[in-house]
Backbone as CSV, one residue per row, in Angstrom:
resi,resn,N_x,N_y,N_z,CA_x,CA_y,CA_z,C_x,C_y,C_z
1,UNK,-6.812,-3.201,-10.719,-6.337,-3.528,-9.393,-7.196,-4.645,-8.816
2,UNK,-6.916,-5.666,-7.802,-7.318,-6.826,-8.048,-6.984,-6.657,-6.071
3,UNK,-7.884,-7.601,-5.360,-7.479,-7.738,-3.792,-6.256,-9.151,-3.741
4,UNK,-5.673,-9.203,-2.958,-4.582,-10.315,-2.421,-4.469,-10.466,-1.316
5,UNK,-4.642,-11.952,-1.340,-4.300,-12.573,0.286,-3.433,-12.657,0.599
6,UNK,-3.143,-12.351,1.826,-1.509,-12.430,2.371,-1.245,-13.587,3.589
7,UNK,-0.316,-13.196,4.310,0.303,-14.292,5.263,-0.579,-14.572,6.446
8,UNK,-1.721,-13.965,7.053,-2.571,-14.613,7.822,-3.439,-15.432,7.133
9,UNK,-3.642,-15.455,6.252,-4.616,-16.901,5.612,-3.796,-18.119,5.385
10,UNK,-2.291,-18.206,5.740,-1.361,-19.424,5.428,-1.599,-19.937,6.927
11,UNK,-1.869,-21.716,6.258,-2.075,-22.572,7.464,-3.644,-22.024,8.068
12,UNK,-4.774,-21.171,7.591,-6.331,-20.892,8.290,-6.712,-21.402,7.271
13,UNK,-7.014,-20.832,6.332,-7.794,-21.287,4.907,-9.678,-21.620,5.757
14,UNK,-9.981,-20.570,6.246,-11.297,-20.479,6.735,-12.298,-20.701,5.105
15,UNK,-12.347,-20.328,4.572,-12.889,-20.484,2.925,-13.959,-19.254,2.805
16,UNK,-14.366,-18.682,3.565,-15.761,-17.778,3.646,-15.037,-17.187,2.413
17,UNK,-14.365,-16.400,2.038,-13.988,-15.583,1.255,-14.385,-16.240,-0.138
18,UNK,-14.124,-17.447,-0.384,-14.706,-18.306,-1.496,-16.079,-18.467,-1.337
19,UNK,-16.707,-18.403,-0.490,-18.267,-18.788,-0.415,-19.211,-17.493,-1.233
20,UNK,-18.229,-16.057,-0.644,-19.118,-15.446,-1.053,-18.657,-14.459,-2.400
21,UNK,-17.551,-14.886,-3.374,-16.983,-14.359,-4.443,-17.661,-14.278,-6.119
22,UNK,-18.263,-13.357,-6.273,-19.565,-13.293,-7.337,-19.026,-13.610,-8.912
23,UNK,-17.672,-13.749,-9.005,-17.227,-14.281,-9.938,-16.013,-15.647,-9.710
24,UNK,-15.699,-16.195,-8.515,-15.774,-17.679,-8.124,-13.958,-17.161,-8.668
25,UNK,-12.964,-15.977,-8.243,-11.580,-15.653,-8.900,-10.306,-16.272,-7.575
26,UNK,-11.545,-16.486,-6.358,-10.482,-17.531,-5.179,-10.041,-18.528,-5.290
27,UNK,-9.092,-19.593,-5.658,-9.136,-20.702,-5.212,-8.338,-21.084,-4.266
28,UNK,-8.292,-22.267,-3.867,-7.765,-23.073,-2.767,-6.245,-23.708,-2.939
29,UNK,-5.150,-23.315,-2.615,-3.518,-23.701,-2.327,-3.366,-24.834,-1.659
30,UNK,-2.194,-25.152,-1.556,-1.802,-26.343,-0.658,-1.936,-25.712,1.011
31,UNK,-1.734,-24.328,0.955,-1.496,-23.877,2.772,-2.150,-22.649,2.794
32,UNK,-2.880,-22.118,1.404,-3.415,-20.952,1.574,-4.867,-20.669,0.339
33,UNK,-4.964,-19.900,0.190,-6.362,-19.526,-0.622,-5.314,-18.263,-1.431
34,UNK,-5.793,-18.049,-2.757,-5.042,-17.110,-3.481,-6.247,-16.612,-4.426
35,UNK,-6.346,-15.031,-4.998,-7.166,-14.622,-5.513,-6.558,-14.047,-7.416
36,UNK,-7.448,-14.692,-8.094,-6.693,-14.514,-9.151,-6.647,-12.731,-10.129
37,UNK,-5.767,-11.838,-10.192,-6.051,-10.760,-10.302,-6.736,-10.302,-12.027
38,UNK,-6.461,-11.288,-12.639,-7.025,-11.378,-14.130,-8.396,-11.494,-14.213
39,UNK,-8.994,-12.153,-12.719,-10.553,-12.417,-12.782,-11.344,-11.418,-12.032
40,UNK,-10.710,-11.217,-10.726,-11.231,-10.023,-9.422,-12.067,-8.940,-10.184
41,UNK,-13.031,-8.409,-9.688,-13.508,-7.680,-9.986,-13.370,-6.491,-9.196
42,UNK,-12.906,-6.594,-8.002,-12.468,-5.565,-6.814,-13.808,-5.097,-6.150
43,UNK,-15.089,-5.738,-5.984,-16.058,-6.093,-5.394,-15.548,-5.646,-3.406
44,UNK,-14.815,-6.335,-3.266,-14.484,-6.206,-1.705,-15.246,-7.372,-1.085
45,UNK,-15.930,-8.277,-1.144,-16.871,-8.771,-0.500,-16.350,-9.869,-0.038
46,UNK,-14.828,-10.276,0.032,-14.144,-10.885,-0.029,-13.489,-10.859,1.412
47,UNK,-12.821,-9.351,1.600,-12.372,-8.769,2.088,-13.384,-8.407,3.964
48,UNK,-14.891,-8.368,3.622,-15.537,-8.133,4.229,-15.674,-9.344,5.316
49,UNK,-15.459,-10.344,4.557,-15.979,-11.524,5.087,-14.423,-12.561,5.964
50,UNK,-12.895,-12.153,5.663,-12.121,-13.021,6.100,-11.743,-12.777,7.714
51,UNK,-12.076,-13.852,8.302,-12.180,-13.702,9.739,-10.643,-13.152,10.452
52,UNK,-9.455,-13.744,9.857,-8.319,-13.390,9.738,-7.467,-11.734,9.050
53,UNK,-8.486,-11.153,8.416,-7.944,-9.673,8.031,-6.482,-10.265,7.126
54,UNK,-6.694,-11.114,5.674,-5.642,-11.475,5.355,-5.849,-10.947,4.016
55,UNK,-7.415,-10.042,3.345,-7.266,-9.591,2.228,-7.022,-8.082,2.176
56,UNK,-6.495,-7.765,1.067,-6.347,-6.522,0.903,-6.586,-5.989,-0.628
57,UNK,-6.840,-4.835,-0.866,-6.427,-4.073,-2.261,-4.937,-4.054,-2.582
58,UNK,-4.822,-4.239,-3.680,-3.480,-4.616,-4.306,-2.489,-3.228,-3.873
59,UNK,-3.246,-1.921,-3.813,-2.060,-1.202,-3.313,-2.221,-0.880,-1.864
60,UNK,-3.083,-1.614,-1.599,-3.214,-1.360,0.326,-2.389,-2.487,1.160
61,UNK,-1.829,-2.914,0.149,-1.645,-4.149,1.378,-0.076,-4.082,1.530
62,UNK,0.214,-4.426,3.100,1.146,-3.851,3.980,2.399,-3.845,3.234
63,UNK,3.371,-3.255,3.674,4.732,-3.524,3.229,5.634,-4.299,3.434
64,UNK,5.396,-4.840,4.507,5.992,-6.712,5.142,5.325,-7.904,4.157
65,UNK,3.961,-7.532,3.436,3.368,-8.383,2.925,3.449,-8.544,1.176
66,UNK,3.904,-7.297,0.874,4.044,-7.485,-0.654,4.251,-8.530,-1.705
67,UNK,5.339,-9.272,-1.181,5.335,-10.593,-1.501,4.066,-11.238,-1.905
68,UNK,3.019,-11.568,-1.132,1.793,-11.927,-1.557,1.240,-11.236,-2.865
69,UNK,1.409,-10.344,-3.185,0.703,-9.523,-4.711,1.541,-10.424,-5.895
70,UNK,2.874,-10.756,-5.705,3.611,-11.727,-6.668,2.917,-13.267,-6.836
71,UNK,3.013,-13.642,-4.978,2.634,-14.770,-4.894,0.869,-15.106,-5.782
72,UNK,0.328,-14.640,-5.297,-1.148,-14.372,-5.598,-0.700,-14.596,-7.378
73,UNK,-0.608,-13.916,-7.976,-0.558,-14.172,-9.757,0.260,-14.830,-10.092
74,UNK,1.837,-15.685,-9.359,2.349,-16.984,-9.686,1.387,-17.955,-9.831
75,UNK,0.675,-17.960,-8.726,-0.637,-19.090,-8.565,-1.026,-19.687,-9.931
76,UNK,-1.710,-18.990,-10.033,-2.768,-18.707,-11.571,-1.810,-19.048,-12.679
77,UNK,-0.387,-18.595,-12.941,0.446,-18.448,-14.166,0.624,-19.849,-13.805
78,UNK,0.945,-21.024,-13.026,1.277,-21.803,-13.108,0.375,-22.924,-13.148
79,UNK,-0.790,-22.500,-13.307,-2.076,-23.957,-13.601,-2.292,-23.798,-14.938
């Protein structure tokens, strides 16, 4: 299980969440930050730090937001 950013980090892209990621699995989108779930270690420290409340655990995160758990590993499949 891996954390995912969802729809309050589209258009903020504050970056803290990248500053402090101990295996570097965030990167940077055209309108958002996406976390790659093949790398996550599920650390949380990620989560601790987004000023916006836009990360979550892959099965915590809302039901309006699900979309993002797809979006989040398109990311990655397509670089």
């Amino acid at each position: 299980m891996a954390f995912v950013i969802t729809s309050p980090c589209k258009d903020e892209k504050s970056g803290e969440c990248v500053e402090v990621c101990p295996v570097d699995c965030i990167e940077e989108g055209e309108d958002m930050f996406y976390i790659d779930p093949d790398i996550c270690i599920d650390c949380g420290a990620c989560e601790a730090v987004c000023p916006v409340e836009a990360i979550f655990m892959e099965d915590e995160v809302p039901a309006e937001e699900t979309e993002y758990i797809a979006l989040n590993r398109k990311f990655f499949e397509e670089q």
